[in-house]
C-alpha positions in Angstrom: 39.1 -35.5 -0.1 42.0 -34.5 2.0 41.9 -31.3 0.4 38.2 -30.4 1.5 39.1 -32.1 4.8 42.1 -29.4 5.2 39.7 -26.3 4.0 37.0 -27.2 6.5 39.6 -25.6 9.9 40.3 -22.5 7.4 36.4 -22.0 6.7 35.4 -22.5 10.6 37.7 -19.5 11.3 36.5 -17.4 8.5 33.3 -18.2 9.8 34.2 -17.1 13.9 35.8 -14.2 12.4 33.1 -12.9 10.7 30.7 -13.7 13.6 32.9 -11.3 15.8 32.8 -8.7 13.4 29.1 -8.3 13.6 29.2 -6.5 17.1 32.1 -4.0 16.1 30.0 -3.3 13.0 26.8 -2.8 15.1 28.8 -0.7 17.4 29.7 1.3 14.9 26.3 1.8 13.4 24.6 2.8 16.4 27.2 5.3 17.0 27.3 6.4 13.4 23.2 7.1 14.1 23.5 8.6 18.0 25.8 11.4 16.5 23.7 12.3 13.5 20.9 12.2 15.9 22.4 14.7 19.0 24.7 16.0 16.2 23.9 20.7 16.6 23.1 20.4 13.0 20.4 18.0 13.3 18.4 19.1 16.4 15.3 21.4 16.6 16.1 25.0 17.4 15.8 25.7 21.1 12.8 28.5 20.2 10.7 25.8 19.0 7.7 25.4 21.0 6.8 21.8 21.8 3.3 21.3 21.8 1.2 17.4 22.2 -0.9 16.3 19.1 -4.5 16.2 19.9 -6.4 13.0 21.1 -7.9 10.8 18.4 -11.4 10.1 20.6 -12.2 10.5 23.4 -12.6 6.9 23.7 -9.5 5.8 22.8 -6.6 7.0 25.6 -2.8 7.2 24.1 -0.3 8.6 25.8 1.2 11.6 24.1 4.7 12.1 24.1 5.9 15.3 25.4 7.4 16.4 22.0 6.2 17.4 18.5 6.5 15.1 15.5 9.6 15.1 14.0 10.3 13.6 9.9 13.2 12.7 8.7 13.9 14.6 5.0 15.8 13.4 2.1 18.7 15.7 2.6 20.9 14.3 5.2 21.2 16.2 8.6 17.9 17.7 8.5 14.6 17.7 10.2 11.3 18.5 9.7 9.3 20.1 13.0 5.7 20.2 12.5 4.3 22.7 14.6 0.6 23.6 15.6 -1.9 25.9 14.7 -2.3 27.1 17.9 1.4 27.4 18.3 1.5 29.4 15.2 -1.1 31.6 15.8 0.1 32.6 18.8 3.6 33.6 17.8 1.0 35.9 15.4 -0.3 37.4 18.0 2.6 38.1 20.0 4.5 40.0 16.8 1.8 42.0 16.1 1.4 42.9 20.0 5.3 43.9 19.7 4.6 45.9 16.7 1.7 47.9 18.3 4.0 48.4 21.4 6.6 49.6 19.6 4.4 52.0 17.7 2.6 53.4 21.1 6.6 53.9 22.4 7.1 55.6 19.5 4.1 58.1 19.3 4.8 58.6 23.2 7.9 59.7 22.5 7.2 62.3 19.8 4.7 63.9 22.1 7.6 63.7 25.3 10.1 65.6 22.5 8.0 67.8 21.4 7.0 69.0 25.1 10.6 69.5 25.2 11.1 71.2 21.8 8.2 73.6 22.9 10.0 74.5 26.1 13.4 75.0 25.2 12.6 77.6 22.8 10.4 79.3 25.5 12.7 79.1 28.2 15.4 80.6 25.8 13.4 83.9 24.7 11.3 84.3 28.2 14.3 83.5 31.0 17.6 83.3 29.3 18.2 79.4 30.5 17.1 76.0 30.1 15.4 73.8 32.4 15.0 70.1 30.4 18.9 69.7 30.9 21.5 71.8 32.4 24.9 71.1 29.9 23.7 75.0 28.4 23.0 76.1 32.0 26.9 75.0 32.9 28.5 76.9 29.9 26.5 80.1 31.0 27.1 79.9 34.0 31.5 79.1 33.4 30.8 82.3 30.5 29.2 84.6 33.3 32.2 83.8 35.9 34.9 84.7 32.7 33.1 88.0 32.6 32.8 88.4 36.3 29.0 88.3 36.3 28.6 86.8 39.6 24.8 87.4 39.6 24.4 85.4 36.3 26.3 82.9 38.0 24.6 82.6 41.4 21.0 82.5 39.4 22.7 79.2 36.8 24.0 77.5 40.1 20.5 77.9 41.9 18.9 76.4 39.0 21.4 73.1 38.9 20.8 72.8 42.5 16.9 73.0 42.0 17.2 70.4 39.0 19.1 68.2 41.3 16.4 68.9 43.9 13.9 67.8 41.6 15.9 64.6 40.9 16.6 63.8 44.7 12.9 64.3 45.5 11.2 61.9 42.7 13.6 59.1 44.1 12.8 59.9 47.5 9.3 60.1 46.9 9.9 56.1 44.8 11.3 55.0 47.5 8.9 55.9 50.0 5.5 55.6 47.9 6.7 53.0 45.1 4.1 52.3 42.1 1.9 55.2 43.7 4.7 57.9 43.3 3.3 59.8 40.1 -0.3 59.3 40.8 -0.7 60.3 44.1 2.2 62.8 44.9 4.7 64.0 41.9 2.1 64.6 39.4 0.2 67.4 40.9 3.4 68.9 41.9 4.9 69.1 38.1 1.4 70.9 36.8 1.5 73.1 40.1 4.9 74.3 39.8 4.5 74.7 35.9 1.3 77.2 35.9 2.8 78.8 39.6 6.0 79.9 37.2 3.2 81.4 34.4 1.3 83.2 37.0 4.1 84.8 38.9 5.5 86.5 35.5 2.2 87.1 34.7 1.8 89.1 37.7 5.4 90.6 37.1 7.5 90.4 34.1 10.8 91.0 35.5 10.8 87.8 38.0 12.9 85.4 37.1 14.5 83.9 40.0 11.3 81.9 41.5 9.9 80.9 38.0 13.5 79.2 36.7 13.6 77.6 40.5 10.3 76.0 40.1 10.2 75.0 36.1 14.1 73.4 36.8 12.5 72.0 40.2 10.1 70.3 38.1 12.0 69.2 34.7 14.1 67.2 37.3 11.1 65.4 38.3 10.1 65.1 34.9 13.4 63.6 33.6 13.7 61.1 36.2 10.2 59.6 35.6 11.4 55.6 34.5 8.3 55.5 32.2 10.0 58.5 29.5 12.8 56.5 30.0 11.6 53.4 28.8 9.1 55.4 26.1 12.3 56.6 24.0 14.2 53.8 24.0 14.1 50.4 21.5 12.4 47.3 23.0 16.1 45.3 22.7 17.8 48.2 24.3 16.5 47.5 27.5 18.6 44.1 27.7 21.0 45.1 25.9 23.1 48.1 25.9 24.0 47.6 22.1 22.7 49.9 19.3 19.5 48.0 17.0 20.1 48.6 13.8 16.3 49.3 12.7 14.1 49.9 16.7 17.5 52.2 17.8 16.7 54.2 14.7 13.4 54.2 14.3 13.3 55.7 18.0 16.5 58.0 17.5 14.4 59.8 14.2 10.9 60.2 16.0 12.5 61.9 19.0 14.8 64.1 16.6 11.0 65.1 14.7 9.5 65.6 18.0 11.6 68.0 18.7 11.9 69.9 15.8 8.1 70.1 15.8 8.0 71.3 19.0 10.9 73.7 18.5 8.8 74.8 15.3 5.3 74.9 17.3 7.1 77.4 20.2 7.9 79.6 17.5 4.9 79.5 15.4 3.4 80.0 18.8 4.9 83.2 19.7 4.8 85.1 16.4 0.9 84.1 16.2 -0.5 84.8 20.1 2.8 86.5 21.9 0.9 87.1 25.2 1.3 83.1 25.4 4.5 83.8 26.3 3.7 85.7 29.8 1.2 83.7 30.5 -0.3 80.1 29.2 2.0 78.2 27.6 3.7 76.4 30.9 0.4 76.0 31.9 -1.0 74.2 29.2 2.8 71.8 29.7 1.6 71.7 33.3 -1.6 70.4 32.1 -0.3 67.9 29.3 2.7 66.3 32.0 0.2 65.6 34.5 -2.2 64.2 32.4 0.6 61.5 30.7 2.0 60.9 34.1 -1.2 60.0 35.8 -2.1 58.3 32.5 0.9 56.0 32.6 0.7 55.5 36.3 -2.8 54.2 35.7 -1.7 50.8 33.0 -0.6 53.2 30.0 2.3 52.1 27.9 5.2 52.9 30.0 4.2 51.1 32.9 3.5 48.1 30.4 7.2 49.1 29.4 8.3 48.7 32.8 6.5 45.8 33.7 8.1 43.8 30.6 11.5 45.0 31.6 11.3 43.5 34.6 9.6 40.3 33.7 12.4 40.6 31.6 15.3 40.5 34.0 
């Protein structure tokens, strides 16, 4: 008896002791479960799109909460998010609107390269110069002062200043007209200045001078329109100025064949129908730039280009 009578102090304190355990160990629980539950590994990706389950009836009003149902797996750190139909379907809709984008960028810029291909070659055999960019233009022109041909080099340093003319008027005329620029100004001017340049060395085959002014005049124009810019570039590349490895080279190849093709076309071209070369073939380019510009001044796909870029930013 005295024995139980001694244990009963040393049970009440085993007793206390364990009651004052209990909190710690729920403490620790529900901090064991909070940082499985917030833990990086654990929580829905920040794309997900949260969407409300659908009403039962229409008689019956529950609050929905504002995010999807989420299940707990078997595999530890892990959960399930069940998304929508709707959801689904449109993340559908909005890869295959990116694909057909991408493929109307790319077709746009084949046709741009091949316009270019088609002129180089033509500019090369009719004037001796080059009016879509002017780093040939400069080593002609540092070759002609070598060789003291200070003619040759007055007609290459008239042409980089009527490029940079061309450049300085289409942001000018930006500036001052905005959205309307191409469609009610610079687009006329471009197919003008291209068929003038045809019809003056149609008219006399040894002018040169005003013909390379106006065709450099307007490839400045053309070269500084935002909507080519936009065409020949990768979708990513417009917020980010990294290389993609499959858009960047996708886009890199179907200006390269554009080219080519138009390279291939000028020559073809002037072995088949060489009066072309006097006179029709700028005028037909005249023809084709003012029709894209005042096509994608109107909604084509480089102002859609444009307008993603800057929803974008």
């Amino acid at each position: 008896m005295m024995s139980s009578a001694g244990d009963r102090p040393a049970k009440k304190s085993s007793t206390t002791a364990s009651l004052a355990m209990k909190p710690l160990l729920l403490a620790l629980l529900l901090l064991f479960y909070t940082a499985d539950g917030f833990s990086p590994t654990t929580l829905p990706s920040a794309t997900t799109r949260f969407t409300a389950p659908p009403l039962v009836s229409p008689r019956i009003r529950t609050v929905t909460p504002p995010f999807p149902t989420i299940t707990r797996t078997s595999t530890p750190c892990h959960w399930r998010v069940h998304k929508s139909p709707s959801s689904r379907l449109t993340a559908l809709h909005a890869t295959a609107s990116k694909q057909r984008q991408f493929l109307h960028k790319k077709r746009l810029a084949i046709l741009f390269a091949f316009l270019t291909g088609w002129a180089d070659y033509l500019l090369f055999i009719k004037y001796r110069f080059f009016s879509t960019m002017m780093t040939g233009n400069s080593m002609w022109m540092a070759a002609a002062l070598v060789e003291s041909r200070f003619r040759d080099v007055a007609f290459y340093i008239t042409v980089i200043v009527s490029y940079i003319a061309g450049v300085a008027t289409f942001r000018r005329a930006e500036l001052e007209f905005r959205e309307k620029a191409l469609n009610g100004f610079l687009a006329p001017i471009v197919s003008a200045f291209l068929i003038w340049s045809d019809v003056l060395t149609w008219r006399d085959n040894t002018c040169r001078w005003i013909p390379a002014l106006l065709l450099s005049f307007a490839w400045g124009i053309i070269n500084s329109d935002p909507n080519i810019q936009h065409a020949c570039r990768s979708p990513k590349q417009h917020r980010r100025n990294i290389p993609i490895p499959k858009e960047g080279i996708l886009m890199s190849f179907s200006v390269i064949l554009g080219f080519i093709l138009g390279a291939g076309w000028s020559v073809f071209l002037n072995h088949v129908a060489p009066q072309m070369k006097a006179f029709g073939s700028f005028a037909a380019m005249g023809v084709i730039y003012g029709g894209l510009f005042l096509w994608l001044d109107r909604g084509g796909v480089g102002s859609l280009v444009v307008e993603e870029e800057w929803k974008a930013v």
